[in-house]
C-alpha positions in Angstrom: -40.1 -33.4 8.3 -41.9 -29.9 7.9 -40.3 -28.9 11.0 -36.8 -30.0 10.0 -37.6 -28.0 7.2 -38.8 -24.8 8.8 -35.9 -24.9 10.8 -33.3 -25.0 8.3 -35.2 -22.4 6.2 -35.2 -20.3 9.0 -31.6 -20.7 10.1 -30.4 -20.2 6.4 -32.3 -16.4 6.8 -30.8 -15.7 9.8 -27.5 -16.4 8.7 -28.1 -14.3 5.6 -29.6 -11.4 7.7 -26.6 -11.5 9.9 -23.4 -11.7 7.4 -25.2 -8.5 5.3 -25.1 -6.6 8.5 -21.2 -7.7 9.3 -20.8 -6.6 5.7 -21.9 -3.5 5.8 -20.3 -2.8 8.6 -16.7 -3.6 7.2 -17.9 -2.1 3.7 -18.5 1.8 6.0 -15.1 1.2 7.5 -13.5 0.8 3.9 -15.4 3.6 2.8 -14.3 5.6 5.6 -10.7 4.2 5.2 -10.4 5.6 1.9 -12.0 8.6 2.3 -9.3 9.7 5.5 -6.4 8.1 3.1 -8.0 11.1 0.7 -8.0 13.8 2.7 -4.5 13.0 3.9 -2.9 13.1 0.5 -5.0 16.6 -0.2 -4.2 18.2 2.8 -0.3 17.4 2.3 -0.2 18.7 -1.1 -0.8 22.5 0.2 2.5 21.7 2.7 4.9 21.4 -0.8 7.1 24.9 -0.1 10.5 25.7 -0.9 10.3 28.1 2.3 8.7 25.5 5.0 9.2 28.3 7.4 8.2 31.1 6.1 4.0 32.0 7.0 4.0 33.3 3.3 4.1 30.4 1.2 3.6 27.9 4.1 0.0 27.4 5.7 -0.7 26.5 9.4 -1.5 28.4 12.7 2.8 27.8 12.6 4.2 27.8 9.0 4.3 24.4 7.6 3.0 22.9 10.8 -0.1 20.7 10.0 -1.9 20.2 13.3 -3.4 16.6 12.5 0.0 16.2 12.7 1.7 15.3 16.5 5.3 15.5 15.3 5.0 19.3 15.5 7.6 19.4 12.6 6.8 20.4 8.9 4.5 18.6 7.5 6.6 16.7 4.6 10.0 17.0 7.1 11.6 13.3 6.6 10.5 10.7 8.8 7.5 9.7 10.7 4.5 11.6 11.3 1.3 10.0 13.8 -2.3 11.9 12.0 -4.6 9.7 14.3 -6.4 12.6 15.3 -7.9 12.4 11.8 -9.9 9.3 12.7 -11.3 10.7 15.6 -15.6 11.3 14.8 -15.1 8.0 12.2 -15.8 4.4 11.9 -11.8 4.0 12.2 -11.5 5.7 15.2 -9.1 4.2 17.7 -6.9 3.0 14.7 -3.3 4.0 13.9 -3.0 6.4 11.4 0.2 7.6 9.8 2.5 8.5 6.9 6.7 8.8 6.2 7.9 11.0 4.1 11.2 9.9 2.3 13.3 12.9 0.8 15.7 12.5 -2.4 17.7 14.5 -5.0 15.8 14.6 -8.0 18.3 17.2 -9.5 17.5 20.4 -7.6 19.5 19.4 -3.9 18.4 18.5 -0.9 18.2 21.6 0.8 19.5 22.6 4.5 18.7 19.6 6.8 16.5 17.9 8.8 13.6 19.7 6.1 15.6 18.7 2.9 12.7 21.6 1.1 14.6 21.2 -2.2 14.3 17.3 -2.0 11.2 15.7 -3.9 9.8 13.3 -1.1 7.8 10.0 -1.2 5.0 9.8 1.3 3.8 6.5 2.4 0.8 6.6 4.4 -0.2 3.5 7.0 -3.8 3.0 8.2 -4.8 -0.2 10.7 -7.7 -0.4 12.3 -9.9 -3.3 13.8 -12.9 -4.6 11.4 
């Protein structure tokens, strides 16, 4: 009887032990999750220009070119744009990490197309990665 109950004590602290370290490990990746999803939306707000390609009131190496971004295009340009590189050096890396930017007249225009810099624009960013 001692032994069954030895055992059972013991397996009950292993189990413990072992679903803190699974959560931990899941807790870092949230953590990390939302701290990329941060840095995104911070990054993207100095990209808001009326003049994308002007090197005055645009930053980047190339005016309104963010280089997380693999599109190449201006940053908040409708569509899709892949910022994976970002997760490089974190717990998420090897996930899929994006955002699309939807323009629309909110009274001032769209602007000249495909930049639409007179459009306010939604940005929707998607992150997956494995747990």
């Amino acid at each position: 009887m001692a032994t069954m109950v030895a055992a059972m004590t013991a397996s009950a602290v292993f189990s413990v032990v072992l679903s803190s370290f699974v959560s931990d490990a899941k807790a870092d990746k949230r953590d990390a999750a939302a701290m990329v999803l941060r840095q995104a939306q911070q990054a993207l707000k100095v990209y808001v220009s009326a003049a994308p390609a002007d090197a005055n009131y645009s930053p980047g190496a190339s005016a309104g070119r963010w280089a997380a971004d693999s599109s190449g295009n201006w940053a908040l340009r409708s569509g899709s744009h892949n910022i994976s590189s970002l997760l490089v050096g974190t717990p998420l890396e090897g996930g899929n990490f994006s955002y699309t930017v939807t323009s629309y007249n909110c009274g001032f225009g769209l602007g000249s197309a495909p930049n639409n810099e007179l459009a306010c624009k939604q940005v929707t960013f998607s992150l997956t990665y494995t747990d």
